[in-house]
KELO-854735 format. One line per 8 residues: number of its first residue (from 0); their letters; for each residue x, y, z of C-alpha. Coordinates in steps of 0.1 Angstrom, whole numbers. Example, Ala and Ser with C-alpha at 12.3 -4.5 7.8 and 13.67 -1.06 7.14 Angstrom:
0 = AS = 123:-45:78  137:-11:71
END
This chain:
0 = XXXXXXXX = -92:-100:519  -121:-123:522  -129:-145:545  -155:-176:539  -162:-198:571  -183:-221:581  -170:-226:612  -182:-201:634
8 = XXXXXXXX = -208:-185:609  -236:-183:634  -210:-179:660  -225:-141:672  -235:-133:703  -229:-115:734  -236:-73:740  -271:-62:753
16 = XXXXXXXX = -286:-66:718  -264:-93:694  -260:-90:659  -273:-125:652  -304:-119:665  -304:-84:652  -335:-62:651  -364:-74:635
24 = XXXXXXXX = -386:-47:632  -393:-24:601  -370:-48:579  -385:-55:545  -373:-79:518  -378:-71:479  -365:-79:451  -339:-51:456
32 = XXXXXXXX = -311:-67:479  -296:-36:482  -324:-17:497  -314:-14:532  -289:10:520  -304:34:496  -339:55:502  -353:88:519
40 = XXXXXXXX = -329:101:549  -342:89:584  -353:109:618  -318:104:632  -301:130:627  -270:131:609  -244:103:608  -213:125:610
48 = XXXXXXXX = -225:146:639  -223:116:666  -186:113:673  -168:81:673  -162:64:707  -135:71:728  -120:46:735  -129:26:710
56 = XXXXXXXX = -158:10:708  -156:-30:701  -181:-58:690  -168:-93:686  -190:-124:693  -170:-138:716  -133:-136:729  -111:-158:705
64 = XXXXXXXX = -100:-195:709  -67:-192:732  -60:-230:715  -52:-214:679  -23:-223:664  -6:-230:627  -23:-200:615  4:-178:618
72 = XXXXXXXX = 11:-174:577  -24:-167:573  -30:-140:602  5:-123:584  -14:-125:554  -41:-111:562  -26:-80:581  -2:-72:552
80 = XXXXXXXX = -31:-70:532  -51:-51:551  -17:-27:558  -11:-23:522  -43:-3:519  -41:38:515  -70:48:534  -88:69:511
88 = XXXXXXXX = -109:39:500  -122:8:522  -97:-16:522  -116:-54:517  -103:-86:522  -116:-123:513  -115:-151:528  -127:-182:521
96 = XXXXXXXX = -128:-223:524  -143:-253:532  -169:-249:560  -150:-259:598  -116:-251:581  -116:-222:608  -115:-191:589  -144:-172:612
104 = XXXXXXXX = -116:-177:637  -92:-165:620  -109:-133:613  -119:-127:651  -83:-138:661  -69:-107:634  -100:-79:647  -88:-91:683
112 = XXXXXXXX = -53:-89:679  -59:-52:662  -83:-38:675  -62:-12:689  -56:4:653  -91:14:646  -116:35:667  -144:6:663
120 = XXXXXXXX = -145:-27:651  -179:-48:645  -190:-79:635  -220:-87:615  -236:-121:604  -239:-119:571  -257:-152:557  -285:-130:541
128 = XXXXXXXX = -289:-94:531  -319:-94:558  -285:-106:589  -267:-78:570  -296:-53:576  -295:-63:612  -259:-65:622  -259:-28:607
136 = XXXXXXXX = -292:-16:628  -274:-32:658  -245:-7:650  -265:22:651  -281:15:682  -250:10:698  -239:43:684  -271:64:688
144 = XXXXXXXX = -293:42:715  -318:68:708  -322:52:673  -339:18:685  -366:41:695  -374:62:667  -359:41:636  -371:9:621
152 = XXXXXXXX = -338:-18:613  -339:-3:579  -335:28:586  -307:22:613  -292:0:587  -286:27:562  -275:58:590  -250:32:604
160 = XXXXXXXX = -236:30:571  -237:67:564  -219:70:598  -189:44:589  -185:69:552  -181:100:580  -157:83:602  -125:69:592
168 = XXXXXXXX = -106:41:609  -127:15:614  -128:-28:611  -162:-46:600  -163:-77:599  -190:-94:575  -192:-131:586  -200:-162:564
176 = XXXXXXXX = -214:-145:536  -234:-168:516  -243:-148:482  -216:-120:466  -247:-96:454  -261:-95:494  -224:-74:498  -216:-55:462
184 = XXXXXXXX = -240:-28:474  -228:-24:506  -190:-22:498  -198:2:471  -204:26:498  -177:20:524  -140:41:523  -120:50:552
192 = XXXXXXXX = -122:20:564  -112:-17:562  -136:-52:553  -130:-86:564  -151:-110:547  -154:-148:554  -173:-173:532  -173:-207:522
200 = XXXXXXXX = -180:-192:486  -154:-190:458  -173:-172:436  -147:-143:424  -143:-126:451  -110:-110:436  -135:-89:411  -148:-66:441
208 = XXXXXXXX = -125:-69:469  -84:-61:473  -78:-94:478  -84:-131:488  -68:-155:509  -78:-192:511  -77:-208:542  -69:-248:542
216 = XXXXXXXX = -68:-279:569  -40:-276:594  -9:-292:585  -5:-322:605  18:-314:634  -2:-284:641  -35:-302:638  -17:-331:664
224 = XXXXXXXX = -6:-299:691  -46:-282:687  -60:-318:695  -32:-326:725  -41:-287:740  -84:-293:735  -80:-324:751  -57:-326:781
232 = XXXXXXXX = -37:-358:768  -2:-364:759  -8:-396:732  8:-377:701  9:-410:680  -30:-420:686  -31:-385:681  -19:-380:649
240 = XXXXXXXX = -36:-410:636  -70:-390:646  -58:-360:636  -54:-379:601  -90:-392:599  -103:-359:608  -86:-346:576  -69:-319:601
248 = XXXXXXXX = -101:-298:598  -103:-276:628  -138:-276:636  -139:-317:640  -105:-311:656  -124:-289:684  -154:-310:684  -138:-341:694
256 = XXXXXXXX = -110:-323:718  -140:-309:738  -156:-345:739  -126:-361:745  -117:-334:775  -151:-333:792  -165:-375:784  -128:-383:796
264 = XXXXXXXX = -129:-404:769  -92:-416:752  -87:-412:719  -81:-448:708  -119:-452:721  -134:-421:701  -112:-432:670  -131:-464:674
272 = XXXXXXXX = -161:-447:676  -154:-426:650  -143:-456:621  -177:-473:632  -204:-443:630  -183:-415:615  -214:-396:610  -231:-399:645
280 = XXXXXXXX = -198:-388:660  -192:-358:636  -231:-347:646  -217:-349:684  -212:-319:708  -205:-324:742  -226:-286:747  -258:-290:731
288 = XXXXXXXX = -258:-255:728  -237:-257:705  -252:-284:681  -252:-262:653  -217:-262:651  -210:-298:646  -196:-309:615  -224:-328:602
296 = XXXXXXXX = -244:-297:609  -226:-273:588  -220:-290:561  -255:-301:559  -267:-266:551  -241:-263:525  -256:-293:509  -291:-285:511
304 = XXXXXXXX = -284:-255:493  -261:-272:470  -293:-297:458  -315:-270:452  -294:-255:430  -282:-285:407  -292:-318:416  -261:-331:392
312 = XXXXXXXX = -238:-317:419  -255:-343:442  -247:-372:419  -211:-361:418  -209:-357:455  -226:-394:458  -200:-405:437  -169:-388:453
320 = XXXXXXXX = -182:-400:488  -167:-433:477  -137:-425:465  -107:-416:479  -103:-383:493  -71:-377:470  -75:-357:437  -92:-377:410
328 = XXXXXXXX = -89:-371:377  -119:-349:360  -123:-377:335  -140:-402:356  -167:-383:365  -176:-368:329  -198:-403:326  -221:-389:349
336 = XXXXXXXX = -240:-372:321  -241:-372:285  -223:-340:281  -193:-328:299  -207:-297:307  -234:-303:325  -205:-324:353  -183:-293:348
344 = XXXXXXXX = -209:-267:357  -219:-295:391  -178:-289:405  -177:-251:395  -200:-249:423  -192:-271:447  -157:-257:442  -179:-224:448
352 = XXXXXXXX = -188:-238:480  -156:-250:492  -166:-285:489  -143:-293:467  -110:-286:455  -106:-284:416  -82:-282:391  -85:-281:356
360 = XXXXXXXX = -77:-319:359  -87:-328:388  -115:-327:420  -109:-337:452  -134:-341:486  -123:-341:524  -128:-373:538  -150:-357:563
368 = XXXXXXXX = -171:-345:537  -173:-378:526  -182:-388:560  -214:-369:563  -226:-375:527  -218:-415:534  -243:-415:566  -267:-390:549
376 = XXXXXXXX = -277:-417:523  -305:-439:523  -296:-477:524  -315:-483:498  -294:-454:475  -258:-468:490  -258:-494:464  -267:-472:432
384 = XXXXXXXX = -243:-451:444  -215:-476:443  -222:-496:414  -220:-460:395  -187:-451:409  -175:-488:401  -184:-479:365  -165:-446:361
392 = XXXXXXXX = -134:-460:372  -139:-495:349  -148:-469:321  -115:-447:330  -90:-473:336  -66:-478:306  -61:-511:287  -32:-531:292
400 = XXXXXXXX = -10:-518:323  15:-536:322  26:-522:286  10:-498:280  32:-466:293  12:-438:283  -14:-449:311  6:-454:339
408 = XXXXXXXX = 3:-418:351  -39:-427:347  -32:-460:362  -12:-440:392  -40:-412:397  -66:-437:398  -52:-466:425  -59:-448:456
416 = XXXXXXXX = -97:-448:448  -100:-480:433  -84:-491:468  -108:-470:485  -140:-484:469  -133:-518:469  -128:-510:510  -159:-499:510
424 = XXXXXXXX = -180:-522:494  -198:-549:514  -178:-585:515  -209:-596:499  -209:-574:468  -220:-585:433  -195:-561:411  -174:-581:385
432 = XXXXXXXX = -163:-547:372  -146:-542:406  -129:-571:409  -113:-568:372  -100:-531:385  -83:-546:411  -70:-573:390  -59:-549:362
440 = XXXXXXXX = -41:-529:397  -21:-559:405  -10:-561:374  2:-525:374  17:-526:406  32:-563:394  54:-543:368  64:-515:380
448 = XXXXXXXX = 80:-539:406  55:-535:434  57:-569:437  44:-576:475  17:-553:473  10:-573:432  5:-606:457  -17:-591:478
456 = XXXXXXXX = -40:-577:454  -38:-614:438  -48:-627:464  -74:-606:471  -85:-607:435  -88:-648:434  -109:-650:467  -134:-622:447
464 = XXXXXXXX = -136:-648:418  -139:-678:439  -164:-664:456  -185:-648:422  -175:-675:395  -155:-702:411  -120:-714:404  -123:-725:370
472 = XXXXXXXX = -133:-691:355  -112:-678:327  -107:-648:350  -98:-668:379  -70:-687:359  -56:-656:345  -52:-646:378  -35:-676:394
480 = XXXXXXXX = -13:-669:365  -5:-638:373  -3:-648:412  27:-676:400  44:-650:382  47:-628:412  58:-653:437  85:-666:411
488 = XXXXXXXX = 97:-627:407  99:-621:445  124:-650:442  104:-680:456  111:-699:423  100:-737:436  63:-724:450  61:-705:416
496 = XXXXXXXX = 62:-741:396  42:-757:417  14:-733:414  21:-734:372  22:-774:371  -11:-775:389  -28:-743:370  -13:-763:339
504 = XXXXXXXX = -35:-791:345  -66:-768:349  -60:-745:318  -59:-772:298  -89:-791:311  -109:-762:316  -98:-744:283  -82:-764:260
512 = XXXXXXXX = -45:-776:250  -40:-746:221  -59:-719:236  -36:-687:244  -37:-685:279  -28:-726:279  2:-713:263  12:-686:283
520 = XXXXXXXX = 10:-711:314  34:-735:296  56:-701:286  59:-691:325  64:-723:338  95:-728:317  103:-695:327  98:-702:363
528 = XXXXXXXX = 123:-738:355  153:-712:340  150:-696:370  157:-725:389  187:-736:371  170:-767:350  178:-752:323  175:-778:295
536 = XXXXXXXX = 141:-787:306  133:-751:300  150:-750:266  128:-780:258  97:-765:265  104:-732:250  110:-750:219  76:-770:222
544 = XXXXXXXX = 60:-737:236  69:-717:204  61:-746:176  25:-746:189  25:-708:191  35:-706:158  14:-729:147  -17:-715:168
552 = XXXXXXXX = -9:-676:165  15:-670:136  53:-660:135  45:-624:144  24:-625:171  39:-606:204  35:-640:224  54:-661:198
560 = XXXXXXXX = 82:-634:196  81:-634:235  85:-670:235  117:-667:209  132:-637:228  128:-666:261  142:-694:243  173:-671:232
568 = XXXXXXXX = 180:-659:271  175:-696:279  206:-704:254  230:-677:269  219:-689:306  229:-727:295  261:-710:279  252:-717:241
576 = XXXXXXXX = 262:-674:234  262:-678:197  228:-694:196  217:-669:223  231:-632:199  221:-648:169  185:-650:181  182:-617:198
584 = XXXXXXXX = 194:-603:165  168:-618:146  138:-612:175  150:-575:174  144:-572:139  110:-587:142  98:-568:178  109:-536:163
592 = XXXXXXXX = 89:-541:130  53:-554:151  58:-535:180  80:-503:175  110:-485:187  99:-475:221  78:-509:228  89:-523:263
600 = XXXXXXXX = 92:-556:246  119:-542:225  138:-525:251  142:-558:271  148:-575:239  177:-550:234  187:-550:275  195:-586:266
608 = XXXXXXXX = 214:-585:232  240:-567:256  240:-594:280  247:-618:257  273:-593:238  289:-589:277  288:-630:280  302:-635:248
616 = XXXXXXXX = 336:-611:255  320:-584:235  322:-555:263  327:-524:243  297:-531:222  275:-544:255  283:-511:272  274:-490:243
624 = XXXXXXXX = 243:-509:238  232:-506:277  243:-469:274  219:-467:246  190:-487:262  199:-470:293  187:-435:277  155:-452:254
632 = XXXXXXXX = 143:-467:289  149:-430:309  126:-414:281  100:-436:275  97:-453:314  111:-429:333  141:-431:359  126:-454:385
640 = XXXXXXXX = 109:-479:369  119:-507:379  135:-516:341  155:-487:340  173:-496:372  180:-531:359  194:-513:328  218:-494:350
648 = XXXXXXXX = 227:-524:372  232:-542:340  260:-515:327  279:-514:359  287:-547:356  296:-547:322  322:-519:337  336:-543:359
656 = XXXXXXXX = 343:-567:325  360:-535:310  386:-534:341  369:-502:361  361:-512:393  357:-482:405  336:-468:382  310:-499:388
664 = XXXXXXXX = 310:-499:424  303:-458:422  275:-468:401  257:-496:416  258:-481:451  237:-452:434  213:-484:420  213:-499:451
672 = XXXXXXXX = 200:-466:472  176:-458:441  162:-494:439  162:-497:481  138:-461:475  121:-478:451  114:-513:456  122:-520:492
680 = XXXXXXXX = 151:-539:511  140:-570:505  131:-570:469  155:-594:450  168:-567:423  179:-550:459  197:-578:472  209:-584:440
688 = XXXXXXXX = 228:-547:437  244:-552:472  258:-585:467  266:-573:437  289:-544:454  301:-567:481  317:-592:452  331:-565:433
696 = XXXXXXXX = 351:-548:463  361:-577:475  380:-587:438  390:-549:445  408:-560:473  386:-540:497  361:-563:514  355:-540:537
704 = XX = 337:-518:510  294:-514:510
END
């Protein structure tokens, strides 16, 4: 198994000579990486004729961490892998991922915990075929002291590993191994024996060793219990809330339990600390001799090694670093360059570097990675770097979300990193782009029935225009539209028309008396005057609404349908039933014939053609309908959207009309705990359910039943 750390890659020290250091005399570099392990035999003697140690001889860097916990899986992993070897052959193991995820650690806590199966186990840094030459040489002059005299590191290099082929029942441990051809050579000489390998490389590992075992972050409530032990305090809530913005990685988990122990610092201080300079805090060590191993530091490396390989990986990184740390889809970032490719190739190895996480749809970054590559950039850079991933994300997002259903999965995958960015932009910035994102979000959240967070991003939204365009911006307008519609959905029908009779007044002076979005105003306000029981006034100005729409847009145009499809709910609401069915029927025909089958416009169209077949005394032919609409809005939106619930409500209490109590109150207790999951306690299609339940089991003669 192999094992790819970052951690505690230059973690190696301790013995009178230390295989970090290792010997530098006699090594020399060519073009041949396996050199130090092939050539003429060397004045040593011969390998199999020194004995090995009794007892057994052991070379570890350091003692382990006695703070090491929610690794147990991955220690049990490992040793089954390593157990399931026969013997006859070096048994090698991989692992490997994201630099401070702790999988050095891991490795010393498994040679630690073992050591006393095997007659030696050493440790070699192995960042560079040179480290490997000299964490070898450092084994044969442990082995034969005789051979620092009268060898050069080259030639120790090679007897040590002609000693480990004589010997059986050994452990080496090659530590942080930076390039898979500085090992091939090596581990195409070793049996009898068993390899631990840690890297932050993916880069196939599986081809030339018996197996590989990624390590991730901590899961949470571990990550909490290492940060409570490192630091000496018993907060477990600020605890898991740091725990959180460290990403659970557990090299910032140590770094900032050490500070926080020996600085006697709390945490609600350091997490201050850490939200206002994340990157001088991850490049903070309370022992300076240990500055290497800071976050910042490690990664930093990484990245300078990343750049000089492809500079396009940089630009992704740049890009990421404002994002979300959740998985984005692949698509966004393809814009980076004119070919696909060249963006592909750019995460194939960063994934290589455990930077990030890929998926053939997806790439995601930890947000301390984020962190570093945030403070790395120059001031002047920041501003590029946003405007660019505003761009992606306006190019990516679909059209239309509040219809258009084959986006909303898009639509979902894409929200946290809109949110994300616009956090991170300045209060002062210039991006239109970003402001129409949000918008478009609103919407989204608006109709799938999100309907406090739709306000909020309203809200947010108008201040953006007000302060980029001013009110009286088409954008702004549509907006305030959109804000009204909201507040009269979450049931404050009287502030909804007072915000439409005032946006009335500016739609039409700013944009004219027949221009569309004057007309959906007028639409929504009438809407917004049904819902407060003056009915006739909104029949009247449906009926003025849909003459000028006619006359502006044409019979068949989806807002003159939608204001026909209003003006016939408007007639069932003010009891004229006929009126109401016989329009349905007609609007069906047409919505169907523009829009399609599966359009949501027909669907609610439909939804209320059973209504009005339910008000009318028609119940057998309401129930089958909602039955039917019922399974069209399952398929096309899905079981919790928030139309398919209303659907369901809708056909329990057409049950209750058809005489089975019982089998309504069953079914809207089941809508009620599905539209409390997904809409919230206080949404009105909540309140709605349970009063809905309360009425019906009181006529049941059981008030008592919820």
């Amino acid at each position: 198994m192999l094992f790819i750390d970052i951690v505690d890659a230059d973690a190696v020290a301790g013995g009178a000579r230390s295989a970090a250091t290792g010997v530098n005399q006699g090594i020399v570099q060519t073009g041949d990486r396996s050199r130090a392990f092939q050539g003429q035999p060397v004045p040593l003697g011969r390998p199999q004729d020194v004995p090995a140690p009794w007892p057994a001889m052991i070379g570890l860097p350091k003692p382990p961490a006695r703070a090491f916990v929610g690794r147990d899986a991955e220690l049990t992993a490992l040793a089954e892998s390593v157990a399931s070897g026969t013997g006859v052959v070096a048994q090698s193991q991989a692992v490997h991922g994201l630099g401070g995820v702790g999988k050095s650690e891991l490795a010393l806590q498994y040679a630690w915990r073992r050591r006393a199966a095997y007659r030696l186990v050493w440790w070699v840094t192995a960042d560079s075929s040179q480290a490997i030459e000299s964490g070898l040489a450092e084994l044969a002059f442990r082995l034969h002291p005789d051979s620092a005299i009268v060898a050069t590191g080259q030639e120790a290099a090679r007897w040590a590993v002609g000693w480990l082929q004589a010997h059986p029942g050994w452990l080496l441990v090659l530590d942080n191994v930076e390039q898979r051809a500085d090992v091939e050579p090596l581990l195409g000489q070793l049996d009898g024996g068993h390899v631990v390998i840690t890297t932050r490389r993916d880069v196939g590992w599986d081809d030339i060793t018996d197996s590989c075992l990624r390590v991730e972050v901590l899961d949470p409530g571990a990550a909490v219990d290492l940060l409570l032990r490192l630091s000496a305090e018993q907060d477990a809530q600020t605890a898991a809330v740091l725990a959180g913005e460290l990403g659970c990685l557990p090299l910032a988990l140590q770094q900032a339990g050490a500070y926080l122990r020996q600085t006697k610092t709390t945490m609600g201080d350091y997490l201050r600390d850490l939200r206002r300079d994340p990157q001088q805090m991850l490049a903070t060590v309370i022992d300076r001799g240990a500055a290497e191993r800071a976050v910042a530091r490690v990664w930093s490396v990484t990245l300078g090694r990343i750049a000089e390989e492809d500079p396009v990986s940089v630009d992704v990184l740049n890009v990421l670093a404002w994002l979300a740390p959740d998985e984005l889809p692949r698509e966004v970032l393809h814009g980076l360059e004119p070919e696909r490719g060249g963006v592909d190739r750019a995460l194939g190895l960063l994934a290589s570097y455990n930077m990030v996480t890929l998926t053939p749809a997806t790439a995601a970054v930890h947000r301390l990675v984020q962190s570093v590559i945030r403070g790395a950039a120059a001031p002047e850079a920041v501003t590029g770097f946003q405007r660019r991933a505003v761009e992606l994300l306006y190019a990516t997002a679909p059209d239309d979300p509040m219809d258009n259903v084959e986006g909303w999965p898009l639509w979902a995958s894409l929200l946290p990193h809109i949110n994300a960015l616009a956090e991170a932009l300045p209060a002062d910035h210039t991006f239109t782009q970003m402001v129409e994102l949000r918008s478009e979000a609103a919407i989204y959240h608006q109709y799938q029935g999100h309907l406090g967070t739709a306000i909020d991003g309203y809200e947010r939204v108008l201040a953006e225009w007000r302060r980029l365009v001013g009110d009286d911006h088409p954008s702004a307008l549509s907006d305030r539209s959109n804000l009204a519609i909201a507040t009269r959905d979450v049931g404050k029908v009287e502030e909804s028309i007072t915000a439409f009779e005032r946006l009335l007044v500016d739609v039409r002076r700013v944009l004219g008396e027949d221009h569309r979005s004057t007309l959906v105003t007028r639409n929504q306000l009438a809407v917004a005057y049904q819902r407060a029981r003056r009915v006739e006034e909104a029949i009247g100005e449906f009926e003025r609404v849909l003459a000028d729409r006619v006359r502006v847009l044409g019979d068949d145009h989806p807002d003159t349908l939608g204001t026909r499809h209003n003006l016939a709910v408007a007639y069932r609401v003010a009891g004229r039933v006929d009126d109401a069915i016989t329009t349905l029927e007609r609007v069906l025909v047409d919505v169907r014939r523009v829009l399609g089958e599966d359009h949501r416009s027909t669907l609610v169209t439909r939804n209320q053609l059973a209504a009005a077949y339910q008000r009318a005394g028609r119940v057998e032919e309401a129930i089958g309908e909602f039955e039917r609409v019922l399974a069209d809005r399952v398929r096309v939106l899905g079981d919790d959207h928030p139309d398919t619930l209303g659907t369901r409500h809708n056909l329990a209490v057409a049950f209750v009309a058809a005489g089975k109590a019982e089998e309504a109150i069953k079914a809207l207790e089941q809508v009620l705990a599905d539209t409390r999951r997904v809409l919230g306690d206080d949404h009105p299609n909540t309140l709605a359910a349970f009063d809905e339940i309360v009425n019906i089991s009181r006529s049941a003669g059981r008030p008592d039943r919820r």
